[in-house]
C-alpha positions in Angstrom: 0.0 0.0 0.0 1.2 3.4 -0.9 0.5 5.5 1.9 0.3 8.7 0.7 -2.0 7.5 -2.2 -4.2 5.3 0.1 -4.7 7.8 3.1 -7.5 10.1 3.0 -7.0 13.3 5.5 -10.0 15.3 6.7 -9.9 18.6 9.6 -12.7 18.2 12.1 -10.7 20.3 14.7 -13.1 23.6 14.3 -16.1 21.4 14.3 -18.5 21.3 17.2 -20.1 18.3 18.5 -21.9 16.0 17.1 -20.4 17.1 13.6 -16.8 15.2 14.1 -17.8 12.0 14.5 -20.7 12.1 11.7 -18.1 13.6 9.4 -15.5 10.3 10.4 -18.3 7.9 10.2 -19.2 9.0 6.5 -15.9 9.7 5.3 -15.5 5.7 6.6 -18.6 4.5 4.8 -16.5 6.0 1.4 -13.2 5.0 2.0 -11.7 3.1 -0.5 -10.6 -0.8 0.4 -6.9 -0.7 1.9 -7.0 3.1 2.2 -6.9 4.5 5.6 -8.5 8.2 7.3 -6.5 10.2 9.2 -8.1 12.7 11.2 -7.1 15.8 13.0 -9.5 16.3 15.9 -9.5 18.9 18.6 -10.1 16.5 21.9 -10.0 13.0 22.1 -13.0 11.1 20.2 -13.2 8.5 23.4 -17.3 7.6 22.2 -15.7 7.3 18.8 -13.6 4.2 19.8 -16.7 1.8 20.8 -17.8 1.9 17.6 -14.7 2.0 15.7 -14.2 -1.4 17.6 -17.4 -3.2 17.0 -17.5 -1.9 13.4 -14.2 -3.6 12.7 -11.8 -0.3 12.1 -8.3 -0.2 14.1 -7.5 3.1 15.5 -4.0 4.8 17.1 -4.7 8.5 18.8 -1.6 10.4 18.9 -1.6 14.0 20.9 0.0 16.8 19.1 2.3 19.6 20.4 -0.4 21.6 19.6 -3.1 19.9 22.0 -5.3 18.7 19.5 -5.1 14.8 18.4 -4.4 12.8 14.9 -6.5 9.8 14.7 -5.4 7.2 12.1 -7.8 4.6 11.5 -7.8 1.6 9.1 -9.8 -1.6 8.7 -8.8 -4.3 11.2 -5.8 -6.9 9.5 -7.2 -10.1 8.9 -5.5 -12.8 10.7 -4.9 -16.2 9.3 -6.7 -18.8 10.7 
């Protein structure tokens, strides 16, 4: 995977609530297969991770210098049986 071509990047950071998470969950339900969203947020999305988990998406929050938080999230990796 080519991870500048295969990550899609989207601001929510001036958004208020509920508008982040609807604009994460859509830009999800369009992602292409194999790509991956990485979002810049302004607090940490803690309701966002119960359903990242039960919808199958891996997730890594990382706080910036700048207080606000990059979320990367991709689909979960298969694991052979």
């Amino acid at each position: 995977m080519n991870a500048i071509a295969d990550t899609v990047r989207i601001d929510v950071s001036a958004l208020a609530a509920p508008e982040p998470m609807e604009r994460i969950l859509d830009a999800l339900a369009v992602l292409p297969p194999g790509a991956r969203l990485q979002v810049l947020i302004h607090r940490e999305p803690f309701p966002l991770y119960e359903i990242l988990d039960r919808r199958g998406w891996d997730h890594r929050t990382t706080r910036r210098l700048d207080a606000r938080y990059d979320l990367v999230i991709e689909a979960m990796a298969c694991s052979a049986p």
